[in-house]
C-alpha positions in Angstrom: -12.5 -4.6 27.8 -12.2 -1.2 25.6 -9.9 1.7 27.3 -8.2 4.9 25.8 -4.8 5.0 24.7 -3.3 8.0 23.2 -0.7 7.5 20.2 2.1 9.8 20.4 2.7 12.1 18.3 4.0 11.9 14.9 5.1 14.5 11.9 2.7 15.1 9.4 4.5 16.5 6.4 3.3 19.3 4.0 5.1 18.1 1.4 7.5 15.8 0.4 9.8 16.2 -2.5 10.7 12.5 -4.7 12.5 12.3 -7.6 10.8 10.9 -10.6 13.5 8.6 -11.6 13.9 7.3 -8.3 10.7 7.2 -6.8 8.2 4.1 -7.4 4.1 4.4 -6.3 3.1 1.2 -5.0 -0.2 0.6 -4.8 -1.1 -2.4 -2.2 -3.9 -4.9 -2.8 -6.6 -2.5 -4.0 -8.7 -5.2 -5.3 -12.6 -5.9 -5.0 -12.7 -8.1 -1.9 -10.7 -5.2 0.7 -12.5 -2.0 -1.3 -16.1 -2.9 -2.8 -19.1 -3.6 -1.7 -19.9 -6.8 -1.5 -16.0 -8.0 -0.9 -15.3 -10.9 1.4 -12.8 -8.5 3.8 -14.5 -5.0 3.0 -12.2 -1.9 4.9 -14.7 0.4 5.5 -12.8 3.5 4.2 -10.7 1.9 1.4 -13.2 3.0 -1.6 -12.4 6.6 0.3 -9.3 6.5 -1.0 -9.3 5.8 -4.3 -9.2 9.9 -5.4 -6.2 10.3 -3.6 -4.7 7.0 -5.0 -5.9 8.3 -8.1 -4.0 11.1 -8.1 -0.6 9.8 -6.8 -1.3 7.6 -10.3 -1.5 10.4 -12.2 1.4 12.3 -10.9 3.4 8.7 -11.4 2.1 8.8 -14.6 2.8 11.9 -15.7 6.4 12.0 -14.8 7.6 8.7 -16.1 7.6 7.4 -12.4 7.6 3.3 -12.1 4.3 2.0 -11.0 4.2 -1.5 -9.4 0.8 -3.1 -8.1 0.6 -6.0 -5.5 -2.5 -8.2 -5.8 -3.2 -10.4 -3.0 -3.4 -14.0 -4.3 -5.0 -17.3 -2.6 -5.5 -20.5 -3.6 -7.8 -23.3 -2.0 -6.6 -24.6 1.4 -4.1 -21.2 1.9 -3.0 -21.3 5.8 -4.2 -17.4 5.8 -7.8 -18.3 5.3 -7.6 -19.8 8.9 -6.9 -16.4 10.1 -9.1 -14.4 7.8 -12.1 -15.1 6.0 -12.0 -16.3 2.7 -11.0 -13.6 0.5 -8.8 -13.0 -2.9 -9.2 -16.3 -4.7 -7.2 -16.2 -7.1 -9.5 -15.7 -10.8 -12.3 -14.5 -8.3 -14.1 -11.1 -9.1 -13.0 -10.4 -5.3 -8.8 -11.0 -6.3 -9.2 -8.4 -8.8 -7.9 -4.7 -8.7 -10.7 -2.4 -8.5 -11.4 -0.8 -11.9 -10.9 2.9 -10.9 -7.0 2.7 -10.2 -7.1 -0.2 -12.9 -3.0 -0.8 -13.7 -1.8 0.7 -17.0 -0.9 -2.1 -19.9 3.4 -1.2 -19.2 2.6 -1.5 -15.6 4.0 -4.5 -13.1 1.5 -6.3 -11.3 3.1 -8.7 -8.8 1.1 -11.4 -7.2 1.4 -11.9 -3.7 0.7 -14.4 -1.1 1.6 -13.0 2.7 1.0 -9.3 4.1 4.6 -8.3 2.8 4.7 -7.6 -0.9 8.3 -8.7 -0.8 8.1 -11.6 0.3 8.0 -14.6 -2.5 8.1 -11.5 -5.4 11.0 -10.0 -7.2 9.8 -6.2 -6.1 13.4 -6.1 -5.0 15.4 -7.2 -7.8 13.1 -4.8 -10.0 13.1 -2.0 -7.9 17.1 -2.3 -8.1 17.5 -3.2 -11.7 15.2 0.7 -12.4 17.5 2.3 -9.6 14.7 2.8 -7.3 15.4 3.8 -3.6 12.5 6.1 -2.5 9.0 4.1 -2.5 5.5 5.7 -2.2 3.7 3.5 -0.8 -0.6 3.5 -0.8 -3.4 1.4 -0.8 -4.7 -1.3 2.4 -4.6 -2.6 5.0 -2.4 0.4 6.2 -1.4 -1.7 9.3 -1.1 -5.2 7.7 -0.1 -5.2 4.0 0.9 -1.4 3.9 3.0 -1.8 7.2 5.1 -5.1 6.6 5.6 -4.2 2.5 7.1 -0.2 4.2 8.6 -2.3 7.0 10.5 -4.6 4.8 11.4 -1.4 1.7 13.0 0.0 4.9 15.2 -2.7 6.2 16.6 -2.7 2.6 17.3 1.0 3.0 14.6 2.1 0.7 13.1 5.8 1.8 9.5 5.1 2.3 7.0 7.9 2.4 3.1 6.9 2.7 0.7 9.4 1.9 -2.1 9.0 5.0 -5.3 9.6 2.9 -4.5 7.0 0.4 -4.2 3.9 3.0 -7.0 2.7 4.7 -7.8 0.5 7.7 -10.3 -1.8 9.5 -10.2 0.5 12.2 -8.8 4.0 12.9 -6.0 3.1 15.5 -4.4 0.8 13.5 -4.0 3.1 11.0 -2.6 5.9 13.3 -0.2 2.9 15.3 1.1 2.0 12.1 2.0 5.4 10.6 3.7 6.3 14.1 5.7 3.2 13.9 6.4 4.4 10.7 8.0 7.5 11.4 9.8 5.6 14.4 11.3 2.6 13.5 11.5 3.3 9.7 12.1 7.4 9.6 9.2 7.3 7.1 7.8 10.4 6.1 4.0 11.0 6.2 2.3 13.3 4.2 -0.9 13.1 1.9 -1.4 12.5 -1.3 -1.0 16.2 -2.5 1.9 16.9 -0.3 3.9 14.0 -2.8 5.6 16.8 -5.1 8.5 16.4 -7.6 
């Protein structure tokens, strides 16, 4: 049974000011299976997003920001494939990050195996070691990996700001539940992509 539900309102910021030397993008499981055609667990508007991934990259880039990559990693007989369909085996052409928003050499690439890029990972001992405490977070899925990797920066008092044309979703009110939640439970700031200003 479908039926309408409005989600309330939530701020949409012009822009949002970061400091370079405190400020990490991280760019959440943008590899072949979620974005490409022909992946196992395709989002429909994740390839969309790549431009505006693309540029927060370049911004990171061109500042000296710290860039960190999670890759969604599975081995046979992971407990998450009896959830979801197969997808991100690790060495598979599906587990790989999409060649567009390809990681730079001096870039971190942590492999992960649940929706929270904390969890398992030392994200938070490097984030800490660099002295970061703001994260920009992109990528998919914006109410799954996106969600509980911004949920968990913020219950270790990280500022979390997630530009909403660089996160993508299987369908369009989990995105919108999960950047209102955002604003509510974690005071995250939403902006886009070209709001992210230093």
């Amino acid at each position: 049974m479908s039926r309408a539900i409005e989600i309330p309102e939530y701020e949409v910021k012009d822009e949002v000011r970061v400091d370079p030397a405190r400020t990490a993008v991280v760019v959440i499981d943008m590899q072949n299976d979620f974005v490409r055609d022909g992946g196992s667990l395709r989002v429909p508007d994740a390839e969309g997003t790549i431009p505006a991934i693309g540029a927060l990259l370049g911004l990171a880039r061109g500042h000296g920001m710290r860039v960190v990559y999670s890759q969604d990693t599975h081995r046979e007989g992971d407990p998450e494939w009896q959830i979801w369909p197969e997808h991100c085996r690790e060495g598979s052409w599906g587990w790989e990050i999409v060649d567009a928003i390809a990681p730079a050499d001096d870039e971190t690439v942590l492999r992960k195996v649940r929706y929270d890029a904390f969890y398992g990972t030392p994200l938070d001992h490097l984030l800490r070691l660099w002295g970061i405490d703001t994260l920009v977070i992109c990528g998919t899925v914006a109410n799954i990996c996106v969600h509980y990797t911004a949920a968990s920066a913020a219950l270790r008092w990280y500022d979390v700001v997630i530009p909403r044309d660089a996160i993508s979703a299987l369908d369009p009110f989990d995105l919108e539940s999960s950047l209102r939640q955002t604003t509510f439970l974690f005071a995250g700031r939403i902006t886009t992509a070209a709001g992210v200003r230093v």
